[in-house]
MARFIPA-835711 format. One line per field, with one value per residue (C-alpha): x, y, z; residue in three letters. Coordinates in Angstrom, 3 decimals. Each point is the difference from the previous one (the first is absolute). Layout:
residues N
east c(X/...)
north c(Y/...)
up c(Z/...)
rest c(Ala/...)
This chain:
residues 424
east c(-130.039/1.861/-0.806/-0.912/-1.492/-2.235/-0.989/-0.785/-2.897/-1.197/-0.578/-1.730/-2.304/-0.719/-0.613/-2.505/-2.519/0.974/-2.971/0.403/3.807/-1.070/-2.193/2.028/2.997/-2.726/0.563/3.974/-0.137/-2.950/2.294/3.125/-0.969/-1.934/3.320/1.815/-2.100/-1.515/3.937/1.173/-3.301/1.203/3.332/-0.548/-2.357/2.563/3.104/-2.240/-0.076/3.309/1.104/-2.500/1.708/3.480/-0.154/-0.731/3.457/0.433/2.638/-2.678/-1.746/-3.362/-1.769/-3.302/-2.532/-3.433/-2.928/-1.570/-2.944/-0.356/-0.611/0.937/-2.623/-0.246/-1.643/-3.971/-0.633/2.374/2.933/3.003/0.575/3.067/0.754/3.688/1.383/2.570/3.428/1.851/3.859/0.480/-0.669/2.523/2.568/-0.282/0.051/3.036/1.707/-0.818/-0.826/2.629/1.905/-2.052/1.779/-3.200/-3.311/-2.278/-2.602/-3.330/-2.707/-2.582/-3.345/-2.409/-0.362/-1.199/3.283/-0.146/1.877/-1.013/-4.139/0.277/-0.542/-0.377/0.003/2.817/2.350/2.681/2.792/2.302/3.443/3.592/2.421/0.672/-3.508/0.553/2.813/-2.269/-3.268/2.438/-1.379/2.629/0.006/-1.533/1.142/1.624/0.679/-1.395/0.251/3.134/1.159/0.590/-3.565/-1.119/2.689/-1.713/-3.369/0.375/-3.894/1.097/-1.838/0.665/-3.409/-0.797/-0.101/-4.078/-0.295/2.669/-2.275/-2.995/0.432/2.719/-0.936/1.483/2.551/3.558/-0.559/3.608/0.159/-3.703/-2.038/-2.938/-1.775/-1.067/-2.543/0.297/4.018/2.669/2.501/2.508/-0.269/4.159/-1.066/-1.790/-0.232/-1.358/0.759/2.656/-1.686/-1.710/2.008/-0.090/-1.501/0.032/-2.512/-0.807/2.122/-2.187/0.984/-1.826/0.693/-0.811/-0.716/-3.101/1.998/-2.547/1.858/1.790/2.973/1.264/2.844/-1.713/1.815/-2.272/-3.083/0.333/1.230/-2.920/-2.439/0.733/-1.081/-3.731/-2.575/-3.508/-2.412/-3.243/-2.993/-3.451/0.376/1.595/3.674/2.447/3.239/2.739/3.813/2.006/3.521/1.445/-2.829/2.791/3.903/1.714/3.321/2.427/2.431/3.295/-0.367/-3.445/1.362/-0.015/-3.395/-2.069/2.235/-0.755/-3.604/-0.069/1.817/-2.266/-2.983/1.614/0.694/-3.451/-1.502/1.532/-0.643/-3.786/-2.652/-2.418/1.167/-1.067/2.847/0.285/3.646/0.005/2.903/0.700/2.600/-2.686/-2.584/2.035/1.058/-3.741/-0.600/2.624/-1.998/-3.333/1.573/0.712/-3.153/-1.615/1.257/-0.265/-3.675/-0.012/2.269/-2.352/-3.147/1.516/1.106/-3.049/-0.803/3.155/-1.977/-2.841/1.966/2.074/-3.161/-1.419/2.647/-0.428/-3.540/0.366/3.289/-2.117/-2.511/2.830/1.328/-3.510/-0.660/3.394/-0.277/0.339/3.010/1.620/-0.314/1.232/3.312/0.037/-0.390/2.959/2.842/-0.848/1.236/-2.188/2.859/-0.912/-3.843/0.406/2.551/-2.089/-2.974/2.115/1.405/-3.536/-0.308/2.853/-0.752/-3.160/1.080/3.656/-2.602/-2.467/2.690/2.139/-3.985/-0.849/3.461/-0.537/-3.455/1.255/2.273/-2.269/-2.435/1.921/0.943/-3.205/-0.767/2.425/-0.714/-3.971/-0.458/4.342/-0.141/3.465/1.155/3.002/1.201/2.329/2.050/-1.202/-3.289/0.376/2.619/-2.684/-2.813/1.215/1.819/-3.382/-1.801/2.074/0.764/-4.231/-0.634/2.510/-1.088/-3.309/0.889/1.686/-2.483/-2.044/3.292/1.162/-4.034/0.602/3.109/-1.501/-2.582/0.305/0.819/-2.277/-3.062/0.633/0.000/-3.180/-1.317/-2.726)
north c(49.188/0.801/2.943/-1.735/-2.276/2.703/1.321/-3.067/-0.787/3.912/-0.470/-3.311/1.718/3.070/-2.557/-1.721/3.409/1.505/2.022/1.527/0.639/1.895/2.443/0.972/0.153/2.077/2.887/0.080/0.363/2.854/1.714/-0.496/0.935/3.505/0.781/-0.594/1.578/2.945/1.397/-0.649/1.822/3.078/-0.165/0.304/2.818/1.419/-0.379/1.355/3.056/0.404/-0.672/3.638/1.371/-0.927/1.051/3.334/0.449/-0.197/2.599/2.266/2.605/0.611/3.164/0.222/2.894/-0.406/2.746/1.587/2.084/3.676/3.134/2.450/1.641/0.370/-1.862/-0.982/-1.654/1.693/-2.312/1.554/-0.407/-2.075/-2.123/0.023/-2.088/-2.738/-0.357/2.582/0.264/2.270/-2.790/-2.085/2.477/0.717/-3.674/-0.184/2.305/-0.386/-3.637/-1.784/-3.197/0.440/-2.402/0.973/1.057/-1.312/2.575/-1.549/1.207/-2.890/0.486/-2.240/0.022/-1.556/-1.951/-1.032/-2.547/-0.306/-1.112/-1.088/2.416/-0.040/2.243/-0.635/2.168/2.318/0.626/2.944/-0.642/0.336/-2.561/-0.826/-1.448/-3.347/-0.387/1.145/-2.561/-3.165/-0.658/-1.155/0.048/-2.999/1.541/3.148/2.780/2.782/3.409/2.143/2.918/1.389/-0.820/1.897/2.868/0.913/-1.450/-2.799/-1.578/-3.578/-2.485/-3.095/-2.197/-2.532/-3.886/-0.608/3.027/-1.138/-3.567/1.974/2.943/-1.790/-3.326/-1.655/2.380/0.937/3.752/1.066/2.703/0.025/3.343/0.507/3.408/0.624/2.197/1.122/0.325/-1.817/-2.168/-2.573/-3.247/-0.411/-2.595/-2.672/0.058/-2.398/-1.379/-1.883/-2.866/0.369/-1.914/-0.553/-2.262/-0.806/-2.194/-1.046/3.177/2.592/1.924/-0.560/1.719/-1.008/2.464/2.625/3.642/1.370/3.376/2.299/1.871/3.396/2.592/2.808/3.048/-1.638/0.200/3.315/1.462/-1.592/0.101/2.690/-0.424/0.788/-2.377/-0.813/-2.576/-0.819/-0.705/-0.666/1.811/3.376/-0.047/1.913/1.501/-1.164/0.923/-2.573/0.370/-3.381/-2.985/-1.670/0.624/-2.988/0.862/-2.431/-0.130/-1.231/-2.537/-1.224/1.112/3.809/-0.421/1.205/3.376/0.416/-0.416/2.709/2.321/-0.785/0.646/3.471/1.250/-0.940/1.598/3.414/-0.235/-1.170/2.082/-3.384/-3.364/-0.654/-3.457/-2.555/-1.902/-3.868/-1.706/-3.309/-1.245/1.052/-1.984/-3.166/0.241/0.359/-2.912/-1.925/0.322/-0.477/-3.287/-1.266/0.959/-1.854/-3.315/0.032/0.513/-2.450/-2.566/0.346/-0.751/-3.150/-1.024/-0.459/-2.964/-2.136/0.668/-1.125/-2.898/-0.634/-0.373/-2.482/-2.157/0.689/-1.634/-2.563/-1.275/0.075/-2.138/-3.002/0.375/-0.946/-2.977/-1.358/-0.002/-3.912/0.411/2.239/-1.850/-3.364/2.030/1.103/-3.186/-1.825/2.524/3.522/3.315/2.639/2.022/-2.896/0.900/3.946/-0.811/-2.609/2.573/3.233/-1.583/-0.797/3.679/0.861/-2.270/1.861/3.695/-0.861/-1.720/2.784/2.340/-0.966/-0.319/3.649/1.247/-1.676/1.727/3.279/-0.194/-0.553/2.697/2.816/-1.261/-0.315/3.563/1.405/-1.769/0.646/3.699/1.574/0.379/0.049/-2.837/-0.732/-3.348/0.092/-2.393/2.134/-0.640/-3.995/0.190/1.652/-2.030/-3.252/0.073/1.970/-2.822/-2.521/1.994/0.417/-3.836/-1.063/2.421/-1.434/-3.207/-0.094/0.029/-3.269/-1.435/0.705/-1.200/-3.233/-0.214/0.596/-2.774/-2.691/-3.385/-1.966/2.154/0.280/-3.845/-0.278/2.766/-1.468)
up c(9.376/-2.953/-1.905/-3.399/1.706/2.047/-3.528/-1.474/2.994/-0.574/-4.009/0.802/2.512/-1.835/-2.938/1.724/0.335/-3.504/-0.174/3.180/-0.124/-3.572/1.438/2.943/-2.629/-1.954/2.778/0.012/-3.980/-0.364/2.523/-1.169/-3.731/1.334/1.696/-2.662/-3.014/2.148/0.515/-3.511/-0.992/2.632/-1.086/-3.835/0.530/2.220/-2.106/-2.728/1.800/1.037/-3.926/-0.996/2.557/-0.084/-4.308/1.841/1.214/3.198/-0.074/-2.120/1.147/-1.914/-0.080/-2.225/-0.489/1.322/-1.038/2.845/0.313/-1.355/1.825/-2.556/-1.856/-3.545/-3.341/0.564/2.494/2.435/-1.215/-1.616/-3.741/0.347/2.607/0.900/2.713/1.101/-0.578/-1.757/-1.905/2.800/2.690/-2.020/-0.178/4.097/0.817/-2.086/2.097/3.475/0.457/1.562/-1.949/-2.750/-3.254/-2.374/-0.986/-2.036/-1.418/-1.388/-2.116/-0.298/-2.490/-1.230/-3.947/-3.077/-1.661/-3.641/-2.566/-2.870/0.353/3.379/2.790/3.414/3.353/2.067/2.966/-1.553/2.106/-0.429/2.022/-0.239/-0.676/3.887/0.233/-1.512/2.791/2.760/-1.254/0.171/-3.811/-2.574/-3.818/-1.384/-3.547/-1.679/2.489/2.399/-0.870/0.506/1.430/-3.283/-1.183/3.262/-0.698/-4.045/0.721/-1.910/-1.251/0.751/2.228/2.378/-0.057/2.960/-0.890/0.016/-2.349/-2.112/-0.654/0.167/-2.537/-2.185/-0.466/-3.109/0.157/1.021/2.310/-0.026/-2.552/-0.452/-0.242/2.864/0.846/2.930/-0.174/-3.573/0.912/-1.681/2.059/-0.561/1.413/1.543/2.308/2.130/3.564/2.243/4.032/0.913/0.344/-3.746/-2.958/-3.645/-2.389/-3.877/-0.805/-3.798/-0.609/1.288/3.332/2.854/3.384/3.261/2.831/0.943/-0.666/-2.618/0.514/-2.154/0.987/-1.818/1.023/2.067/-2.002/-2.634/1.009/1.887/-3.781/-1.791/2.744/3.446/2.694/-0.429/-1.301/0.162/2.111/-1.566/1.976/-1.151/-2.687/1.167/0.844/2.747/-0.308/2.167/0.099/1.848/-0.803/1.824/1.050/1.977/1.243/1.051/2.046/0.310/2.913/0.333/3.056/1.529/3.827/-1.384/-1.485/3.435/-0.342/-3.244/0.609/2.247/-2.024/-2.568/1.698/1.237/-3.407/-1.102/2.362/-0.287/-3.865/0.137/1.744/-0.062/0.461/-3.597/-0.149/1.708/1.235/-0.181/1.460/-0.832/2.886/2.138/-1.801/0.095/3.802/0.826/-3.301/2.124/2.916/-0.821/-1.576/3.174/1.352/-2.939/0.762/3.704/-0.762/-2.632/2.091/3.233/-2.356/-1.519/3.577/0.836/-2.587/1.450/3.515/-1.234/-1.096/2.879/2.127/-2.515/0.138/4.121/-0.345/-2.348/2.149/3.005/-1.476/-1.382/3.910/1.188/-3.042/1.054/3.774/-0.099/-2.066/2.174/2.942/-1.873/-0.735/3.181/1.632/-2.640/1.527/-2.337/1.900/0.077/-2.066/-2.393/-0.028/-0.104/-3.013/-2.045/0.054/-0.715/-2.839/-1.669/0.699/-1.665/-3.096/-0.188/0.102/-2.326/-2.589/0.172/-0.158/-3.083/-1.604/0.964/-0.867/-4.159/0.045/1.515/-3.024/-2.740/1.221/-0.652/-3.074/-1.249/1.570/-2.325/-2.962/0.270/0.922/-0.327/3.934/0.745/2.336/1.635/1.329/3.035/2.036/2.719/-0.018/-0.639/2.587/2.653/-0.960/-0.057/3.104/1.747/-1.188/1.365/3.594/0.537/-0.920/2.592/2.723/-0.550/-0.291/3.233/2.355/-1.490/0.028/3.703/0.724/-1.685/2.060/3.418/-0.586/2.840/-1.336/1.979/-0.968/-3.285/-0.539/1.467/-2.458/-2.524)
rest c(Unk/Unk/Unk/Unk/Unk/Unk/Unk/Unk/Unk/Unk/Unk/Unk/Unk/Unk/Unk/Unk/Unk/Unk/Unk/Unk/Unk/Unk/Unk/Unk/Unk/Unk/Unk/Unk/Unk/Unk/Unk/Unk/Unk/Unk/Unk/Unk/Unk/Unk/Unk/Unk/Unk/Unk/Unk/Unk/Unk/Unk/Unk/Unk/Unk/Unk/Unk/Unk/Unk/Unk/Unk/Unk/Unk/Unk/Unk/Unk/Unk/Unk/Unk/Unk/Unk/Unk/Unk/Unk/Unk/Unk/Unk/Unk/Unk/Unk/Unk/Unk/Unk/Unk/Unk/Unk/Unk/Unk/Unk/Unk/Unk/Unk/Unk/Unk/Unk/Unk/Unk/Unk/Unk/Unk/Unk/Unk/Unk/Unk/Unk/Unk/Unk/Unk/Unk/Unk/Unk/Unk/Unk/Unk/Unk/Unk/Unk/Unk/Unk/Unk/Unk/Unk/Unk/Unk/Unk/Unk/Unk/Unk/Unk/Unk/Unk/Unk/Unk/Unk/Unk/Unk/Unk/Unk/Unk/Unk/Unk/Unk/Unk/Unk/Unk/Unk/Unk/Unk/Unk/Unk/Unk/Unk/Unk/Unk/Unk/Unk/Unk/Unk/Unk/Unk/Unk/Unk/Unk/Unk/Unk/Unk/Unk/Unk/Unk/Unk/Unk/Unk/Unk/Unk/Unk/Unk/Unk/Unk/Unk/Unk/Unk/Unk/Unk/Unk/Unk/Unk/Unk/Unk/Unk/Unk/Unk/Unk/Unk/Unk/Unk/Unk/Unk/Unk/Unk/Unk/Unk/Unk/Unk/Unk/Unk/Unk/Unk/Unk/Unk/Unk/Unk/Unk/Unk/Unk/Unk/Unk/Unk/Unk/Unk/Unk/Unk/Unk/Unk/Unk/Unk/Unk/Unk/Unk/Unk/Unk/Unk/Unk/Unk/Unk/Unk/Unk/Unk/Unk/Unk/Unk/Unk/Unk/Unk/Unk/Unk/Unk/Unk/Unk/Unk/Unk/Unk/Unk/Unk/Unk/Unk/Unk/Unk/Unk/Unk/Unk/Unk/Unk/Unk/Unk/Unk/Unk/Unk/Unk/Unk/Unk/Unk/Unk/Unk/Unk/Unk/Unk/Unk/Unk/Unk/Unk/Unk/Unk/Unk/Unk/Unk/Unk/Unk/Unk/Unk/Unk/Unk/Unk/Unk/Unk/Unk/Unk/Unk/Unk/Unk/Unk/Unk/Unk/Unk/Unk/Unk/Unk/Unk/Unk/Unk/Unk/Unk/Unk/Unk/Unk/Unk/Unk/Unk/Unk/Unk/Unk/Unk/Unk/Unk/Unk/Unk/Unk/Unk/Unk/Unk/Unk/Unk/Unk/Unk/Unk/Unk/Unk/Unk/Unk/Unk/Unk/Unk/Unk/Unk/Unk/Unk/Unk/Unk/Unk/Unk/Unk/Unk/Unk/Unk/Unk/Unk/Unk/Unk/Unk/Unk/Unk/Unk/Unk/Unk/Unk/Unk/Unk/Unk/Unk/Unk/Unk/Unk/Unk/Unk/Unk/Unk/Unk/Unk/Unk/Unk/Unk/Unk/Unk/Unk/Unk/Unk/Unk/Unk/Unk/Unk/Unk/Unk/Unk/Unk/Unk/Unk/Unk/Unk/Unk/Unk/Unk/Unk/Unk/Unk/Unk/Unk/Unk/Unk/Unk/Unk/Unk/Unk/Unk/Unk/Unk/Unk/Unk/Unk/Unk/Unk/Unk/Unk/Unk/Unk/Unk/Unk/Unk/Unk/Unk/Unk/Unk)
């Protein structure tokens, strides 16, 4: 029998049960679609995390102060009067010398305080930094510029604001050259920063930016002349003195392959200058081999779950085609007895089985693409669509139908002529 011809006489059976032949499709598609949806749903959140980690650096080596428990006396209470710890100038200045391949460090101070233009005010971070930083974030200048060395080198009072603070504080108006305190100080708005996916937009001739850095960025000579290094946390009403000189060191190394040396030499020199282990090293190559990892992990999981829909199909379309091989006994043995092979038989039935699981498939694979979609666009879930996981799906799909479909097909085959004409 011809091939066309063998599909022709499949559509006009399947046609004939159209109910039936839509509910066993139903199987193929639910499974097809969860395969499908469930990994672009695991590979969005993963590529999410990758992306926070990757802006990291992953030739950056970050090194942040953490506050550890007391056991000096002193003060009421037991507690000493100021509480000095973390990361010093001196840590900076021995990392600087003994730390292998090191191209740069980036020095951060990073405070929380009340930021002012005009009427408008509002609480945002303040982050005091060198230069290098904007390098080392992966942001880029939506407008203006960053800070210099020379504004570092005579404490210049000037200020680089993040994209959501630049539409929040100074709506209506242009920031660049604008006036803000922060904290009853005076700085100049040089620039707008924002991530390098953010952009610009003019509409109805008012600025608006898009992005979420609400942050605002100032040279660290700056601060340390207007502020030091002491300041105050209030709590319920009665406030603590703390002197923390750096709140994070990011080191930046020249290739990623000498990054695991100059971890360790890191974590030498930090050791000899710190009796407690009052910081804490984050490393993000590390955190994207294991990200990498756990990735793969991820969709094996989410790949064997999904699986198990398309079984759940495969042996529907099992019972359903052993069911039409018992209703069509009498037509089996008619072919039989007018010259049909049982190659002919086993092929006639495998390709209903095949019309079946290709239908269901291309069905589930449209679903499993509007899903996501629609994840996305009702909660921002990031979701990624890849050939991939259509690739895998479909052709799952289409390997369990047949597997199942073979052995109704090879039974149909077997039949004896004789016995199946005399079948009622």
């Amino acid at each position: 029998m011809r091939p066309e011809r063998m599909v022709k006489l499949a559509v006009k059976n399947l046609s004939q049960y159209k109910l039936r032949a839509g509910l066993t499709m139903l199987g193929i598609i639910f499974g097809v679609c969860s395969v499908v949806a469930m990994l672009s749903v695991g590979e969005g959140a993963n590529l999410e995390i990758q992306e926070k980690i990757q802006r990291m650096g992953s030739q950056n080596i970050l090194i942040r102060s953490v506050k550890v428990p007391s056991d000096e006396d002193g003060g009421r209470g037991g507690r000493p009067l100021i509480a000095a710890y973390g990361l010093t100038y001196e840590d900076e200045a021995d990392l600087s010398r003994f730390v292998p391949n090191l191209v740069a460090k980036t020095p951060i101070k990073r405070l929380r305080y009340d930021v002012r233009f005009k009427e408008r005010r509002l609480q945002t971070d303040v982050v005091a930094t060198t230069p290098w930083y904007l390098r080392v974030q992966n942001y880029r200048m939506v407008r203006g510029r960053f800070f210099s060395s020379a504004d570092m080198e005579f404490g210049t009072p000037v200020c680089v604001i993040g994209t959501r603070l630049a539409r929040m504080l100074f709506a209506g108006f242009d920031p660049i050259g604008q006036t803000m305190t922060i904290d009853s100080e005076a700085y100049t708005v040089v620039g707008i920063v924002g991530d390098i996916a953010q952009s610009e937009l003019t509409v109805s001739n008012e600025l608006w930016l898009e992005g979420e850095n609400q942050a605002v960025y100032i040279p660290l000579r700056t601060y340390v002349q207007k502020r030091g290094d002491l300041f105050i946390q209030l709590s319920e009403g009665s406030g603590t003195f703390e002197k923390i000189e750096l709140h994070e060191l990011i080191l930046t190394i020249d290739e990623q392959e000498n990054v695991v040396q100059a971890v360790d030499a890191t974590r030498r020199v930090l050791r000899e200058n710190h009796k407690k282990e009052d910081y804490s090293i984050i490393v993000p190559l590390e955190l994207i081999r294991q990200a990498r990892e756990t990735r793969r992990l991820f969709n094996i999981v989410l790949g064997s779950i999904a699986a198990i829909s398309l079984i759940v199909g495969g042996i529907g379309i099992m019972n359903i085609m052993l069911a039409t091989v018992s209703e069509r006994t009498r037509e089996i043995g008619i072919r039989r007895a007018l010259g049909a092979r049982r190659r002919d038989i086993v092929l006639q039935f495998l390709m209903e089985t095949l019309i079946l699981s290709i239908s269901g498939g291309v069905i589930g694979l449209v679903f499993g693409a509007i899903i996501p979609m629609v994840i996305t666009a009702s909660t921002n879930v990031k979701t990624v669509l890849t050939f991939p996981a259509f690739a895998v799906a479909f052709t799952v799909s289409v390997t369990v139908s047949v597997v199942f479909g073979i052995y109704p097909a090879r039974r149909a085959a077997l039949m004896d002529p004789i016995d199946a004409l005399r079948h009622e």
